[in-house]
N, C-alpha and C positions, 0 to 999 in steps of 0.2 A: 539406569535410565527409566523412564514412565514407557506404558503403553503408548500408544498411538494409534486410534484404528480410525478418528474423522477428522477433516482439516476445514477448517473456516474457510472462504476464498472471499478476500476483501478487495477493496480499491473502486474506480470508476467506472469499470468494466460494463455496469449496468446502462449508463449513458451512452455508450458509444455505438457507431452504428455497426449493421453486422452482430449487435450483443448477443443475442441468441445462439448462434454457431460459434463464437469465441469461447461462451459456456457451456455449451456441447462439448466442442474440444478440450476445456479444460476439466470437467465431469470423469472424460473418457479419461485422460491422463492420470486423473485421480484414482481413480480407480484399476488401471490398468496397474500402479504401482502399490496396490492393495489397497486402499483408503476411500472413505465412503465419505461423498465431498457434501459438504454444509454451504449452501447458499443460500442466498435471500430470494431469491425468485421463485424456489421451491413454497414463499408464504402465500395463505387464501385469505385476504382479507376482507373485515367486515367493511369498512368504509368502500366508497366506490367513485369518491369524486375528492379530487384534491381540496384538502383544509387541513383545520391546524389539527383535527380529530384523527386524520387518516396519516398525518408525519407520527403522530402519538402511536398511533398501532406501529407503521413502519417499526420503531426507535425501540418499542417495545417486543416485537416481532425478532429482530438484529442481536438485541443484547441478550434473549432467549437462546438465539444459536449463538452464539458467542461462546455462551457460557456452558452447553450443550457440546461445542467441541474440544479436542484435544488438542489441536493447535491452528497455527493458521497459517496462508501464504497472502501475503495481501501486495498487491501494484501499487508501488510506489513511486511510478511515474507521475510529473511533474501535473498538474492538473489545476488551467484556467489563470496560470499563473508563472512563479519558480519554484515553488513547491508543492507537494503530492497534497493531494485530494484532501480536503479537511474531515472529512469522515473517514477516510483512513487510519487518517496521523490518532481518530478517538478509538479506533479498532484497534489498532497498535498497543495506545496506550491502554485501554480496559483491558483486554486480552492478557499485555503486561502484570495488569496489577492482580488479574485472575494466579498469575503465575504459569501460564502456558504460555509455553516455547511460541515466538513470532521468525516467522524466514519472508525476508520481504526481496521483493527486487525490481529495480527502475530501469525502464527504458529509457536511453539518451542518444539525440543525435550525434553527437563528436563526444570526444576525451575533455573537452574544456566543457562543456555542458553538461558532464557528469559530476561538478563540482557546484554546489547550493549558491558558495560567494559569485564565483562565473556568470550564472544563471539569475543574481539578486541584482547583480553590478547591468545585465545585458536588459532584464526587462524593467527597474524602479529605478535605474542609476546610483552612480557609487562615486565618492570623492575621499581624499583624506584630508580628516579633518584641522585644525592649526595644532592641536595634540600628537601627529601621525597617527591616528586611527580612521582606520576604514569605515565610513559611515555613507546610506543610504541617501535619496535626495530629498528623507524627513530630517536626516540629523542623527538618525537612529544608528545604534551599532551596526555592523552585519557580521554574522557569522562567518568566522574561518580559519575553519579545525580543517579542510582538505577535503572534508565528508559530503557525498552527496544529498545530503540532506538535515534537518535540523539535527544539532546535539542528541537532544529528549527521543527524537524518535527513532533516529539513528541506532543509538544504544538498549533498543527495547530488542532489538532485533537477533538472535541467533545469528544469523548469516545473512548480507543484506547483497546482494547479486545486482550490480551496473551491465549494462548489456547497451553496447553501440549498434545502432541500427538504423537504418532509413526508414522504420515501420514501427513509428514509437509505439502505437496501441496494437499490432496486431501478430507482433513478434513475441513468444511465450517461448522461446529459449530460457529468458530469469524463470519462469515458471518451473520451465521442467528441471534448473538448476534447484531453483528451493525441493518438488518433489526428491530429488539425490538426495538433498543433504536432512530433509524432512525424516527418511530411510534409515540414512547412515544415525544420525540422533536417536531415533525409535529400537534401534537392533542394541 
């Protein structure tokens, strides 16, 4: 197995309210399980007022640490939609193609909402089509492997951790599951 001494923390976590003490608490977790945690809020940027100059530093900023850590935990809770955060699902994959280990994990309200087709069918609708195939209400395919989330990013993932709860953003039970198996990986 690789070293592992710094973990990426990805997902939307930065948007949410309360952010600040969610990454506290997750900082401490990090560290309490030996790992010296990589976030994006630890950056001083030069720009100071949102434009297209100040996403550039961000993006440039992100994929610095990205590539700076040993692996990652990223929230793959469902975000603005049925599917997790779009700048996740790109942390996923860059991280992927870095070839460090991703442990991802979603919060969901029920066991049927832990499933991508559930959650594509409940918020874009879903019909079968005069072929029997299950299509969206563009026409479009929808996905349905059973997985909670896309194929591609699904499969980028070590260990991807569903956790049912009434506290989609504020439940870090998948967190401290990824930390475990982050561990158990590293040893």
């Amino acid at each position: 197995m690789r070293r592992i001494t710094s973990i990426y923390i990805g997902g939307p976590d930065a948007d949410l309210p309360g952010a600040d003490a969610a990454l506290i608490h997750k900082r401490t977790l990090c560290e309490a399980a030996g790992f010296v945690p990589v976030v994006s809020s630890d950056s001083i940027l030069v720009e100071t007022s949102p434009s297209e100059a100040m996403a550039r530093e961000i993006y440039a900023d992100r994929v610095s640490r990205m590539r700076l850590a040993d692996a990652a935990i990223l929230n793959l809770t469902p975000w603005r939609g049925p599917s997790c955060d779009p700048s996740a699902a790109f942390e996923a994959g860059f991280l992927s193609a870095l070839n460090k280990p991703v442990f991802a994990y979603m919060n969901a309200s029920s066991e049927a909402e832990a499933e991508l087709r559930v959650r594509i069918e409940d918020q874009v609708g879903g019909d079968v089509d005069r072929r029997g195939r299950l299509v969206d209400a563009y026409g479009a395919l929808i996905e349905d492997f059973g997985l909670p989330e896309a194929l591609m990013v699904w499969a980028e993932t070590r260990r991807f951790y569903v956790v049912v709860t009434p506290d989609l953003f504020g439940d870090l039970s998948g967190f401290e599951m990824c930390l475990e198996a982050v561990q158990l990986y590293a040893d």
